[in-house]
C-alpha positions, -999 to +999 in steps of 0.1 A: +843+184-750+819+198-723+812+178-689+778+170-682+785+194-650+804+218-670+772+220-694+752+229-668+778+257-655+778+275-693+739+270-690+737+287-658+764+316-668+743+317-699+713+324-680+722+347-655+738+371-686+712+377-700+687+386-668+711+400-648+741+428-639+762+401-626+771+361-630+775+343-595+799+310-602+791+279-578+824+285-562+808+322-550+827+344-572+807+376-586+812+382-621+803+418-634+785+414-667+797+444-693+782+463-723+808+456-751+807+469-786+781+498-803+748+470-799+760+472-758+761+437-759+762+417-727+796+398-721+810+384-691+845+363-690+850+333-666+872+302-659+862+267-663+886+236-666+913+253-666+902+277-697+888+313-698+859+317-720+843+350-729+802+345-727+786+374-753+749+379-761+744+369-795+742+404-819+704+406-834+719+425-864+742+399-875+727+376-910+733+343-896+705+319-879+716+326-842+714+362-851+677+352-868+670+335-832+677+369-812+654+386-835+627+367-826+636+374-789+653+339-782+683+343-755+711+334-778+747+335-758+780+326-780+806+308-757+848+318-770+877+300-762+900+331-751+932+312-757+921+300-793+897+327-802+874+295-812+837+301-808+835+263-789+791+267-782+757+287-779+732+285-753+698+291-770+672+297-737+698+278-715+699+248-742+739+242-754+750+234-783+787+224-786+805+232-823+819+207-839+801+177-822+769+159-836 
């Protein structure tokens, strides 16, 4: 689904939301990273091929194994498709893993 260079844009944004008040795109543009919901969770939204994603940090609370990885303080950052409200991958420490593939 992902390009080899659009992996390594998501891994990027990935990276710089969760050390940082802003996501810087390789075309320049500054993104400014929020604090959504009652955890403050990072999120940042951002366009790539065409399609919007919203980038959140992965809530600690939540039961499931990437919530289990943010617990034990891995960077865990959920990727959305905004037009099919479709989790499509994670970033765990800047490694992605597409859904529905492998």
């Amino acid at each position: 689904m992902f390009t080899a260079e659009e992996q390594k844009v998501l891994q990027s944004v990935a990276l710089q939301l969760m050390t940082g008040d802003e996501v810087v795109l390789d075309d320049g543009q500054k993104l400014r990273v929020k604090r959504v919901g009652s955890g403050r969770l990072r999120m940042v939204e951002f366009k790539l091929g065409g399609r919007v994603f919203e980038v959140i940090e992965q809530n600690r609370e939540k039961p499931s194994r990437w919530g289990k990885l943010a617990r034990e303080k891995h960077q865990v950052v959920q990727f959305r498709d905004l037009a099919t409200h479709k989790y499509v991958a994670v970033a765990v420490d800047g490694e992605i893993t597409e859904y529905g593939r492998g």
